[in-house]
N, C-alpha and C positions, 0 to 999 in steps of 0.2 A: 589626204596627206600622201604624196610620190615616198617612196623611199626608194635608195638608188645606191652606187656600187663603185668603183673608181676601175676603167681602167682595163685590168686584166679578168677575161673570164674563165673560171674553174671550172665550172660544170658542166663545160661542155667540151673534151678534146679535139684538136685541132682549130682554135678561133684566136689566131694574134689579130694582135692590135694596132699592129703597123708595118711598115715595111725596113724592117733594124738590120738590113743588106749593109755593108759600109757603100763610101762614094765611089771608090773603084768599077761596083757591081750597076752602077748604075738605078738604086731605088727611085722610088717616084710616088708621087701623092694617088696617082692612078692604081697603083697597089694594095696601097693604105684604104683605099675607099672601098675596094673588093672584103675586105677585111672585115669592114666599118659593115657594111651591108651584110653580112654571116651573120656577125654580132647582134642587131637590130632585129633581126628576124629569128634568134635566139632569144631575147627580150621579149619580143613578143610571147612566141609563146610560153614564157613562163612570167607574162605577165609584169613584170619589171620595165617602171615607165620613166626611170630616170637614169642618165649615163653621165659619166665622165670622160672623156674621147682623150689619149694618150695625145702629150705636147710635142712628142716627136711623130703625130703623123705623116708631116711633111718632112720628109729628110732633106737636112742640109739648105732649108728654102732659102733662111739668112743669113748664113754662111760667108763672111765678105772675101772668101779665097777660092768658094767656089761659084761664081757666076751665073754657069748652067743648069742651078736649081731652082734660080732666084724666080723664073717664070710660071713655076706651078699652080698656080692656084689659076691663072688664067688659062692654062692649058686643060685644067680640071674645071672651068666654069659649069660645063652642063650635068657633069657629075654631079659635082656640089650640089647642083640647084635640085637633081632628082631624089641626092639620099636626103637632103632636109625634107622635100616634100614629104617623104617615106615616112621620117621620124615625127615630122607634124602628124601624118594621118595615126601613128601609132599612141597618141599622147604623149610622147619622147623627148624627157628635157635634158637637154645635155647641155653641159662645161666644159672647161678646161680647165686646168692648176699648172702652171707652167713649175718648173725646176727651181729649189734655192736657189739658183742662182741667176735667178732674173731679180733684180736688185734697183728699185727706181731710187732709193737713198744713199747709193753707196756715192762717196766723195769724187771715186773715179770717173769724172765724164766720158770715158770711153766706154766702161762698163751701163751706164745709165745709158745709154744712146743703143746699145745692142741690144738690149732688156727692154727697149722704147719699141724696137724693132719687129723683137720676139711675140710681145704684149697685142701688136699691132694687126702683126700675120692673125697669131690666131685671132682675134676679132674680126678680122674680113675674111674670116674663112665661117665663123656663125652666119656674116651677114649674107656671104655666097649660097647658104644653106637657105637664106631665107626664115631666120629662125626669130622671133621674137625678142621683147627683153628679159623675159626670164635667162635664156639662154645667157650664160657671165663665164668671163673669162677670173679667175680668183688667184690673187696673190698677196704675199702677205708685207708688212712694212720695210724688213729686210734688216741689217745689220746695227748695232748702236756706235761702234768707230768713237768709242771714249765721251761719248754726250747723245745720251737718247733724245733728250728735247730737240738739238740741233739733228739729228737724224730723221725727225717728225715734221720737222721743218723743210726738210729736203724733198719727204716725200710729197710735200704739197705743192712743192716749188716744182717737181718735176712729174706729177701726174695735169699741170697746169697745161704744160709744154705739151703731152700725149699727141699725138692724130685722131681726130673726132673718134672712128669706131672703138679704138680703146678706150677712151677715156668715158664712152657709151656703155661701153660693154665691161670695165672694169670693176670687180666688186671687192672690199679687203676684209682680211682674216685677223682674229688676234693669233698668235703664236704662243707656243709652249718656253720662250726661254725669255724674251726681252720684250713685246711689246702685248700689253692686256687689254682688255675692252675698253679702260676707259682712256688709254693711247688712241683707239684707234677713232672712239668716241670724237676725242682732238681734232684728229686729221679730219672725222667727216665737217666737221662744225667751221671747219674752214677751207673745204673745196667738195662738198657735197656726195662725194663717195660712197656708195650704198657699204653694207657691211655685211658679214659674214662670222655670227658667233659659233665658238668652236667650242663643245661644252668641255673637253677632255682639258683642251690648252688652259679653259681658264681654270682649271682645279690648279694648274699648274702656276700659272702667273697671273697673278689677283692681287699685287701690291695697294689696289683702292678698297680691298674690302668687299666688293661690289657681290650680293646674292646673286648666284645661278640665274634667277628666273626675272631679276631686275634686269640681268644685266642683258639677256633673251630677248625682252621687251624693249630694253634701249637699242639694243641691233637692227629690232624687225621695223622697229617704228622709221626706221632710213629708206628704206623700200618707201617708192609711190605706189600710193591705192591700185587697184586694179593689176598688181606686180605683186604675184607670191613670191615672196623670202625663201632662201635658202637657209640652213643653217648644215655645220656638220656634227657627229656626234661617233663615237668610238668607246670602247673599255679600254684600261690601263693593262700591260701586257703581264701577266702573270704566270705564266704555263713554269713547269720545270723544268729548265733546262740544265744539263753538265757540258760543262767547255771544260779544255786543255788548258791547264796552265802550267809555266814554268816555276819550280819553287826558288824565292830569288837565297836562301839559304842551301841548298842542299845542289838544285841545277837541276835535278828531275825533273820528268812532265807529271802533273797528277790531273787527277780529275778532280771538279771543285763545281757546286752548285751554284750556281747565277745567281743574284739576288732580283728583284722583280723588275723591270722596266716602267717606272710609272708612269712616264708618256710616249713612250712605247705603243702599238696597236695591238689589239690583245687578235687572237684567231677570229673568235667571236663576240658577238653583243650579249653582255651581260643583264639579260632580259628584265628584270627584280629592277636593276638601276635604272633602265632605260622606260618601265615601266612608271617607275616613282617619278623622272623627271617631265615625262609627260603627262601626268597627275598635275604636276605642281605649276604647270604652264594653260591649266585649262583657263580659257575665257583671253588668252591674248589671241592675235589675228593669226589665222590659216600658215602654216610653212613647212616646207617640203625639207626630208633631213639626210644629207647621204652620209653614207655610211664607210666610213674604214676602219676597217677593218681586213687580216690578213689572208681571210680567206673568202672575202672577194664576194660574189656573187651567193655561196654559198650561207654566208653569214647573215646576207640577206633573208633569203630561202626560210632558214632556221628562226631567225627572231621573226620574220612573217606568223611560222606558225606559233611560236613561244605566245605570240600577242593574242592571239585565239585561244589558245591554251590558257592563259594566265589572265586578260585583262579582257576576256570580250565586250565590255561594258565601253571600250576606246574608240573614236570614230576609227575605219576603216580604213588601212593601207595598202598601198598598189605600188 
């Protein structure tokens, strides 16, 4: 079992994730893959076999105002093809999660057609890499616009439409406010979309009832054989936090305790939980789990050793 990390890395100073120049400054995917390669050779050594590669590695690629970025990924071909080799030899499974607001369901055809674009790029940038099917670009159903069923209908009607590498490489998520697993269950069963259970989201939105480890096992079962599953898995955010607020009787600022974030990302993995849920999953097939949480790499780091510590009876994570 990989376990893996989104994104930005903590533990080690000095390692962006991209090149976040504005267009002025002239950034470039050439920057971004300098970046990409620190990271990977970070991972290595400390062992860390799964990534999630930030969506704005390419700045500005589809951009329909700026033209002279649109070329990048050709310009970057032999790059590409060397950091995937890199990441193949390291057992290196990486993703993408593009932004809310990549939206294959929204009503607006303009927005559907940009998000078509976004979805697209990154996927011929795995295939530049040379990367397998594991390697998924992940998004989630997107907006309900006053009728969730007609919005699940949208989305099938427009992941139909995709450019082969996406619609290859695309895998969908349930979410934490409007669309649960057995939404998404839907959309596969009528355009075959691999899926991606979120165990946090569904504590969150479970309008079917559907158990944790049913609903696990209905995800992975979307995956073809010889294709390890992903899934993701996170703690609810609960730290102590004090904010500023305004009192709306009096007009002062005070200070006033937050109440907990429940789908929120907590700092770290709640070890106890993520132990039990892994218990209660034995005997369904092989899946790799990434991890968000907010503090990134190190969260990893930590619940790596919590699992030694607490459960060494678990098969082994890397």
């Amino acid at each position: 079992m990989r376990l893996g990390f989104a994104v930005k890395v903590l533990g080690q100073p000095g390692l962006p994730s991209n090149d976040a120049r504005r267009w002025q400054s002239a950034p470039h995917l050439r920057v971004s893959l300098g970046y990409l390669e620190a990271i990977f050779a970070y991972l290595g050594a400390m062992g860390i076999t799964m990534y999630r590669i930030s969506s704005d590695i390419a700045p500005y690629l589809t951009h329909p105002d700026l033209p002279q970025f649109h070329g990048q990924l050709d310009e970057c071909a032999a790059d590409l093809a060397r950091l995937g080799q890199a990441a193949s030899a390291q057992g290196l499974r990486l993703s993408f999660h593009p932004s809310q607001y990549i939206l294959l369901n929204s009503p607006d055809d303009d927005l559907v057609n940009k998000s078509m674009r976004d979805l697209d790029a990154q996927a011929r940038m795995l295939d530049a890499m040379g990367q397998g099917p594991e390697a998924v670009v992940v998004t989630h159903v997107g907006g309900v616009y006053g009728d969730l069923a007609a919005g699940r209908e949208r989305w099938v009607r427009a992941y139909a439409r995709l450019p082969e590498p996406a619609r290859r490489r695309l895998v969908l998520e349930n979410d934490d406010t409007r669309y649960g697993v057995d939404d998404i269950l839907w959309i596969h069963e009528r355009s075959g979309v691999r899926l991606v259970f979120d165990y946090l989201h569904h504590w969150c939105v479970n309008r079917a009832g559907l158990d944790q480890h049913e609903a696990l096992r209905m995800c992975l079962a979307t995956w073809p054989a010889g294709v390890t599953p992903k899934i993701h898995y996170s703690s609810p955010r609960t730290e102590q936090r004090t904010l500023e607020r305004k009192n709306r009787h009096t007009g002062k600022t005070e200070l006033v305790q937050a109440r907990p974030v429940w789908s929120g990302h907590s700092d770290y993995i709640n070890p106890f939980e993520f132990i039990s849920f892994l218990r209660g999953a034995a005997g369904a097939r092989d899946f790799d789990i990434m991890l968000e949480s907010k503090l990134k790499d190190l969260a990893l780091l930590q619940l790596r050793d919590d699992l030694r510590r607490y459960a060494p009876e678990l098969p082994a994570t890397r």
